[in-house]
N, C-alpha and C positions, 0 to 999 in steps of 0.2 A: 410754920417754917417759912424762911425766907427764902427766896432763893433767885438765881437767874440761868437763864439757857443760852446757849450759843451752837450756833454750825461750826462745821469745818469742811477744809477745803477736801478730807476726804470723805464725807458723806455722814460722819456724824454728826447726831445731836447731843450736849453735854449740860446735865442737870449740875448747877453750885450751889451747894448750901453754905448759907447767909447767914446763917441764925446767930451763931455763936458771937454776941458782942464783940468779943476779942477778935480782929481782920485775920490777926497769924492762923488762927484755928479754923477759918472757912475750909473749905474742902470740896472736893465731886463727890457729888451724892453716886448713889450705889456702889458703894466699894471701890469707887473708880472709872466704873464700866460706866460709856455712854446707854444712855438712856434709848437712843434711837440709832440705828445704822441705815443709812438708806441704799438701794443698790449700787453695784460697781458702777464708778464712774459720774456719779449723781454729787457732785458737791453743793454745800448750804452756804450760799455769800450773801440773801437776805435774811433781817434777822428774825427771827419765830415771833409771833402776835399770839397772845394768851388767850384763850377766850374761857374766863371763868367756870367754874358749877354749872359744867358741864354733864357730870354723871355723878349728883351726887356730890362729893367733897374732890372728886377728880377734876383739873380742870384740860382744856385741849391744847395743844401747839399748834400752830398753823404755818405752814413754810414749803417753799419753792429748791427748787435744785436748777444749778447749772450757774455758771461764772462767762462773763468776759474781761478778763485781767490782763490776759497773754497773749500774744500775736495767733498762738496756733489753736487757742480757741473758737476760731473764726473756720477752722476744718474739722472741729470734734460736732460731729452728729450723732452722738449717743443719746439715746431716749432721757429725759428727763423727765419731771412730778413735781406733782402739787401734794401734799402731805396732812393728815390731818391725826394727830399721837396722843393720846390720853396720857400725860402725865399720874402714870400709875405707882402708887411708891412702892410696889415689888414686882419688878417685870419679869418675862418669865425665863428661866435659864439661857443664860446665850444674850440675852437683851431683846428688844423689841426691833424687827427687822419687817420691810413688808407684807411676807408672810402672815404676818399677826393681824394685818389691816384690811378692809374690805374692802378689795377694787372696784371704784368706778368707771363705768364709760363715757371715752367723749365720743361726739358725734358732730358732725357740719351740713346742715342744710342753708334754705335760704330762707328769708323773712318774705311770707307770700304777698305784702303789701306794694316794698318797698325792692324787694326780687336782693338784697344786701347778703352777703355772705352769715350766718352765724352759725353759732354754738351751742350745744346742750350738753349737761354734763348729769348722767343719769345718778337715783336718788334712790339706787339700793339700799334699806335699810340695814343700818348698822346692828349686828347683836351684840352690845355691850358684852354680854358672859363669856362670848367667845374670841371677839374681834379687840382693839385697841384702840382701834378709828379708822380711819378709810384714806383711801389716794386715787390719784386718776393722774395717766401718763399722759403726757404731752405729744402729740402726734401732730408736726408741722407739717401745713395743710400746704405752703411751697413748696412741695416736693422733693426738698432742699436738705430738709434734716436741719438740726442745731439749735429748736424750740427752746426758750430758757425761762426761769423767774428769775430776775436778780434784785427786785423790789419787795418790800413788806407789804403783805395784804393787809386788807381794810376789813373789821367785822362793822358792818353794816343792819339794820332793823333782820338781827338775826338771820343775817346772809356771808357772808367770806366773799369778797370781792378782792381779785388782783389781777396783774396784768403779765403777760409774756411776749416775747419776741424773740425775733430770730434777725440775726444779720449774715450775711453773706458777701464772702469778699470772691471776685475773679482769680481764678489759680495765676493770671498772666502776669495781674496787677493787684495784689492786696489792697493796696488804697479806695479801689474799684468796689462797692458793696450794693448788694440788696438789703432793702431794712423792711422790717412788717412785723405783726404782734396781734395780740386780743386781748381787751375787756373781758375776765371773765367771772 
């Protein structure tokens, strides 16, 4: 099967099947319904990273939530995620929604070397039979709220490496901003 994926700006994910020579005849896979929905408010503006055989003949999606497009996304503090969705070819009634995925934790200590701020993102196992893949919410450590991914991740020597940030503009002065992010 061919196919391609895409976000949207309201949190889903959208499986195309490809297959069919003939371009008029492509279509969205699953009857229509997206493939993934992610929570309120969580939109997909980077685009999904495949990482093959994954489980099997399943392979994963990998992708971030959250946009800066718009002036007033500069005051939306809603939690956003990093996502990780097994392109499953029958997902299960309703579609594939959080719920299906096995949350991870982040956490922020320091590097006892170098005393630097980091990250760990814990490594609950996944149970395939029950689960669909797993996610870890973004919790901006400026106190700030508005944590985003708006870039494609990297799969790395069997690692998922990307990056977040967060900006912040002055209520007095929009133009005025804080900027910050992580490697993660």
């Amino acid at each position: 099967l061919q196919a391609a994926f895409a976000g949207d700006l309201h949190g889903r994910l959208w499986k195309f099947d490809l297959s069919n020579a003939d371009p008029r005849l492509w279509q969205v896979a699953h009857g229509g319904a997206p493939l993934f929905s992610a929570a309120e408010g969580q939109p997909i503006t980077a685009p999904p990273i495949l990482h093959t055989g994954m489980t099997g003949d399943a392979d994963l999606l990998l992708f971030g939530t959250g946009k800066w497009l718009e002036a007033t996304d500069l005051q939306d503090h809603r939690p956003q995620a990093f996502y990780a969705v097994l392109d499953t070819p029958t997902p299960p009634p309703g579609g594939l929604t959080p719920v299906w995925l096995q949350e991870q934790q982040l956490s922020t200590g320091s590097d006892p070397i170098s005393g630097r701020a980091l990250r760990t993102v814990s490594s609950s196992a996944v149970d395939w039979g029950s689960h669909y893949g797993w996610y870890v919410t973004l919790t901006d450590d400026s106190g700030m709220g508005g944590e985003r991914v708006t870039q494609a991740a990297v799969i790395q020597h069997s690692r998922v490496l990307f990056t977040s940030g967060y900006l912040h503009s002055e209520a007095a002065d929009p133009c005025v901003t804080r900027a910050g992010g992580w490697l993660m």
